[in-house]
C-alpha positions as CSV (number, residue, x, y, z in Angstrom):
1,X,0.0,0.0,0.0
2,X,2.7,1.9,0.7
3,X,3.9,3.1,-3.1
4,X,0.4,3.3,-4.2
5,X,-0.1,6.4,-1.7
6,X,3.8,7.6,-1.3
7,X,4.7,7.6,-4.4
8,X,1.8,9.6,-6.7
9,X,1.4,12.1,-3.4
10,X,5.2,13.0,-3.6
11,X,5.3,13.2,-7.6
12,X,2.4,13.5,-9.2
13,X,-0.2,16.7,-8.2
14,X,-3.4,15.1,-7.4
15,X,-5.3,18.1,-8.7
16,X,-6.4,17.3,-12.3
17,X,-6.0,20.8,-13.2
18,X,-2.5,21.2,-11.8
19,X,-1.8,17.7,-13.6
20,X,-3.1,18.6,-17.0
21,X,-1.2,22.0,-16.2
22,X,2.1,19.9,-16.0
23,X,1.5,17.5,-18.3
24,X,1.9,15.2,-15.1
25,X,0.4,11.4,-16.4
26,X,0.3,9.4,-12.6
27,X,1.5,5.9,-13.5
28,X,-1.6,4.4,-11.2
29,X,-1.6,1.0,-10.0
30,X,-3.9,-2.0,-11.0
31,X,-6.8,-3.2,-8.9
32,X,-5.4,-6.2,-7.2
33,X,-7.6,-7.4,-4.7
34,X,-11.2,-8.4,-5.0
35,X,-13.3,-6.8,-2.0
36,X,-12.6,-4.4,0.8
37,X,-14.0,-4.9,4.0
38,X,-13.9,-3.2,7.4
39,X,-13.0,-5.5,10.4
40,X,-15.5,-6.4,12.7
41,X,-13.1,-6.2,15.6
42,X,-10.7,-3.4,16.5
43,X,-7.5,-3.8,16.5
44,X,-4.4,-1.6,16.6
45,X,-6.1,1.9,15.7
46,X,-9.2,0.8,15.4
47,X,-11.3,-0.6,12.9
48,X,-9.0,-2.1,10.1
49,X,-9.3,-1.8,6.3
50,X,-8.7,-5.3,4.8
51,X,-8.3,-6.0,1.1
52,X,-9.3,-9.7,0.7
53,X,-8.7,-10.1,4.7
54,X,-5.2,-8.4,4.6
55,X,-4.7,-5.0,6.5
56,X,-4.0,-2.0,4.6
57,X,-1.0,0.0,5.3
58,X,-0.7,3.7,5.6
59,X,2.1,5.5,3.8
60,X,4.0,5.5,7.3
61,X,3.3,1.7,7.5
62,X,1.0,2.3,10.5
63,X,-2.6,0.3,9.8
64,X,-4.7,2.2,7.7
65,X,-8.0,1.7,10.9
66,X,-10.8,3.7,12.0
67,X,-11.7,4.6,15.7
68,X,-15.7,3.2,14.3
69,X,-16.4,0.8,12.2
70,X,-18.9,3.0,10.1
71,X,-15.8,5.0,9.7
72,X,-13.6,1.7,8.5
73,X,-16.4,1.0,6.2
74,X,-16.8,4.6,4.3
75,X,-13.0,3.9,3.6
76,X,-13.5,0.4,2.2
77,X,-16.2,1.2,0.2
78,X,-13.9,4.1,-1.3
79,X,-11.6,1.3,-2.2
80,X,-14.1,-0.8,-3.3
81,X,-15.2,1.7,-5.7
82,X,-11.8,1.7,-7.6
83,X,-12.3,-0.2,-11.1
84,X,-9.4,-1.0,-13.3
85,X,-7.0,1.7,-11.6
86,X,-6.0,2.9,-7.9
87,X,-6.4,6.6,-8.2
88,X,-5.3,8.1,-4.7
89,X,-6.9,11.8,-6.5
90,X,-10.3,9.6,-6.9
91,X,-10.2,8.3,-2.5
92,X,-10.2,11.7,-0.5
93,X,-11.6,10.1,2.7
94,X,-8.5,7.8,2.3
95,X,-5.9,10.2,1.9
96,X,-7.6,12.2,4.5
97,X,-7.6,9.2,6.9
98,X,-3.4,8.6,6.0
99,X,-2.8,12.3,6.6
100,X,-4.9,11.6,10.4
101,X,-2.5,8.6,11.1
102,X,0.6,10.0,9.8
103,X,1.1,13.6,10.5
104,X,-1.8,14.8,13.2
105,X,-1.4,12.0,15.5
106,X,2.3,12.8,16.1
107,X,1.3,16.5,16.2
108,X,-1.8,17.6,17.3
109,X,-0.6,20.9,18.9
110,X,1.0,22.3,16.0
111,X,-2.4,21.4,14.0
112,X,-4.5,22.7,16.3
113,X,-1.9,25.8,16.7
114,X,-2.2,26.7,12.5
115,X,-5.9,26.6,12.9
116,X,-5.9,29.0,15.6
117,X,-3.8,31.0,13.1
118,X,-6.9,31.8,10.8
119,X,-8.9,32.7,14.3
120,X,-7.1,35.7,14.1
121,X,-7.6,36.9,10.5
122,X,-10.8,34.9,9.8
123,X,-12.7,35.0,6.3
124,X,-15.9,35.9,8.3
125,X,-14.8,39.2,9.9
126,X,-13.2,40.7,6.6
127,X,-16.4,42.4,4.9
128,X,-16.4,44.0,1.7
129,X,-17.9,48.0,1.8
130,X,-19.5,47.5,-1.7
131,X,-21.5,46.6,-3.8
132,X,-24.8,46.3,-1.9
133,X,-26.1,43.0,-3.1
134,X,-21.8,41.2,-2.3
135,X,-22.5,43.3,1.4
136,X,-26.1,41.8,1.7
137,X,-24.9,38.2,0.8
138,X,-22.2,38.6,3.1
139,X,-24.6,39.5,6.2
140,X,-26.8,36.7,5.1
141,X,-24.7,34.1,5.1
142,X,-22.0,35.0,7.5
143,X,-23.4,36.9,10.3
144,X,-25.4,33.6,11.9
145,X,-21.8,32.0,12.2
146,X,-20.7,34.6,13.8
147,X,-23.4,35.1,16.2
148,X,-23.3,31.4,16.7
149,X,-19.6,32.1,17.4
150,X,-20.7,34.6,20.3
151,X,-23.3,32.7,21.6
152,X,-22.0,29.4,21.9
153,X,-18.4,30.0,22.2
154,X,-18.4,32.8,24.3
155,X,-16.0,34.3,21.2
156,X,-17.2,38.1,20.0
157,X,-15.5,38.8,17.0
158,X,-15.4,42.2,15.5
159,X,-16.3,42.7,11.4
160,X,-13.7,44.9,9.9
161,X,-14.3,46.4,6.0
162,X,-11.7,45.9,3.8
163,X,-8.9,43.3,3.4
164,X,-6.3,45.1,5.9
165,X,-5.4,43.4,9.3
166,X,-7.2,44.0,12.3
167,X,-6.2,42.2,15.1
168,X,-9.5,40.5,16.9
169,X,-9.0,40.2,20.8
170,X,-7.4,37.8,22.4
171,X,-10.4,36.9,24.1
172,X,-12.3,35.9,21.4
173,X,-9.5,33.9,19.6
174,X,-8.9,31.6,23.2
175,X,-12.8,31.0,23.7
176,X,-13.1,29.8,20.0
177,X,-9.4,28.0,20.3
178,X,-11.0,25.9,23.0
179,X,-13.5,24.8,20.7
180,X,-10.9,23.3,18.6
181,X,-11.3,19.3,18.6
182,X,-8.6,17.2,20.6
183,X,-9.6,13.9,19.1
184,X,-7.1,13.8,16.1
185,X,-9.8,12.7,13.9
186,X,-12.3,15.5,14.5
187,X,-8.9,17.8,14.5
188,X,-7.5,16.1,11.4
189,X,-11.3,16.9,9.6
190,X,-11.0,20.4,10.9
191,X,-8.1,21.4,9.9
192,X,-9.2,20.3,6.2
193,X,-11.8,22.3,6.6
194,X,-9.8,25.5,7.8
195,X,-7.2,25.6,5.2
196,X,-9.8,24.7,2.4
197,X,-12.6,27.5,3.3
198,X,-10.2,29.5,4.6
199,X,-12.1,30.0,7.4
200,X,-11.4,28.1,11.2
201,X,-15.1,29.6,11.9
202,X,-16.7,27.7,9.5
203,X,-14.7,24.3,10.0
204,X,-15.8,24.8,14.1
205,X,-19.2,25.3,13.1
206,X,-19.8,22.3,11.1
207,X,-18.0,20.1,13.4
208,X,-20.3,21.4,16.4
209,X,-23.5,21.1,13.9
210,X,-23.9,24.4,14.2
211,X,-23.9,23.6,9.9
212,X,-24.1,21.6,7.9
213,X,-21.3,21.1,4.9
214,X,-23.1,22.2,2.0
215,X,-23.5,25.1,3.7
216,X,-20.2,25.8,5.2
217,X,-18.9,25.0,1.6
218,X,-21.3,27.8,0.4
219,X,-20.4,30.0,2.6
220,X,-16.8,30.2,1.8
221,X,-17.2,31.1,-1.6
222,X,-19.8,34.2,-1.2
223,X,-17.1,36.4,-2.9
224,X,-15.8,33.8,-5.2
225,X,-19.7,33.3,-6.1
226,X,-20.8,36.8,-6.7
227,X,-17.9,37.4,-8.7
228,X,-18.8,35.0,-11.4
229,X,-22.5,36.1,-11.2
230,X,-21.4,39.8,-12.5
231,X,-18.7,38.5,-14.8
232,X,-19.5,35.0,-16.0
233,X,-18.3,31.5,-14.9
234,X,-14.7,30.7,-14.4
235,X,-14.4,27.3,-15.9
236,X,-10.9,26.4,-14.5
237,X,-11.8,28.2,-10.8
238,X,-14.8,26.0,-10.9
239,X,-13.0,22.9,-11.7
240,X,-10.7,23.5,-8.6
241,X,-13.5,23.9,-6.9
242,X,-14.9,20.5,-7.6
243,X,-11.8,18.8,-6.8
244,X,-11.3,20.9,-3.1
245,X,-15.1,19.9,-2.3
246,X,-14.4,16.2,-2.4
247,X,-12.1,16.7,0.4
248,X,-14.6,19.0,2.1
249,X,-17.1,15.8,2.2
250,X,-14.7,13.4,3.4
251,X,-13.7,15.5,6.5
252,X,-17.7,16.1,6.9
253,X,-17.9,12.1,6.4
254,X,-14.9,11.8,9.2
255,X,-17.2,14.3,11.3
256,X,-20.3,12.6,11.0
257,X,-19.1,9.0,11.5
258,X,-16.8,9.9,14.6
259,X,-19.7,8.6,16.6
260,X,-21.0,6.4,14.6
């Protein structure tokens, strides 16, 4: 398993748009195995991925396992629904699941520390002055968060117009920094979240169900959004956009199957 992750992850973009862009041609492995199962019993991690009854190993050769078996499951069935090929840009829960076993579990304070960074400079509290219709959507669509943020939280942010800094108090950032998730999987789904909205906000309110994803996916591209509705669709933008929100649902799959 190792190669099948390492080595397309290190040398190959798995954005098709930065691929085509490069002229990058993955050499992807065949399908060898017939079915993908979750274990029934957990085992070192958790819940194990097995490819006709053999464990799955992560890119760090740790076992590629679940903390719930619903979790081990939505994993195996992203496995199982390789064909001919493995494509590693095709299994976003997977990749997200190696990245949780890998990297956050051997440094969850430095995780948790780079989402705090966005607390501070948040997409929410930068506002645009004009046009009306961008400042209405804005209101709309971010104001709830952030009241959600003050209610819940205990973490009053303050709107600023324009895109220069204002630092937010310190205040605000620690009551929403101890909202951050220690469990590395919730943390690991988080941090997605953060660095692909661009927004820690948004990733805290979806894993408290204060949203859901669609909506915290909407959310973050408001500006992005009403851009293209004056000026026309931007094919290639869109396209990104695609790819990014496949690894939006699989850290909303990691949320909502935590429990399970």
């Amino acid at each position: 398993m190792r190669d099948i992750f390492e080595e397309i992850s290190v040398n190959q973009p798995l954005d098709p748009m930065e691929s085509a862009r490069q002229g990058a041609r993955p050499a992807l492995r065949k399908r060898f195995y017939t079915n993908a199962i979750a274990g029934d019993a957990p085992g070192e991690g958790g819940y194990p991925v097995l490819l006709d009854g053999k464990p799955v190993r992560t890119p760090a050769r740790r076992p590629l396992a679940a903390p719930t078996r619903a979790l081990a499951q939505a994993l195996a069935d992203e496995w199982n629904a390789q064909v001919e090929v493995i494509d590693p840009g095709k299994m976003p829960l997977t990749r997200l699941a190696n990245a949780v076993i890998d990297a956050v579990a051997d440094r969850a304070g430095p995780v948790a520390d780079e989402i705090a960074k966005y607390l501070g400079s948040d997409l929410l509290v930068y506002r645009a002055d004009a046009p009306e219709g961008l400042v209405r959507k804005q209101t709309e669509t971010w104001d709830p968060v952030l009241s959600w943020a003050r209610d819940t939280l205990g973490a009053r942010f303050i709107q600023v117009q324009g895109v220069m800094f204002s630092e937010q108090p310190a205040e605000a950032v620690a009551a929403a920094r101890a909202a951050i998730p220690t469990d590395i999987w919730r943390l690991g789904a988080v941090s997605t979240v953060t660095t692909l909205t661009g927004s820690a906000l948004l990733a805290l309110a979806l894993a408290h169900r204060a949203l859901d994803a669609e909506a915290a996916w909407a959310a973050a591209h408001v500006d992005e959004d009403w851009q293209m509705s004056q000026w026309g669709r931007d094919d290639i933008a869109l396209a990104r956009r695609a790819f990014r929100h496949t690894e939006m649902q699989a850290a909303a799959t990691v949320l909502a199957l935590i429990d399970s």
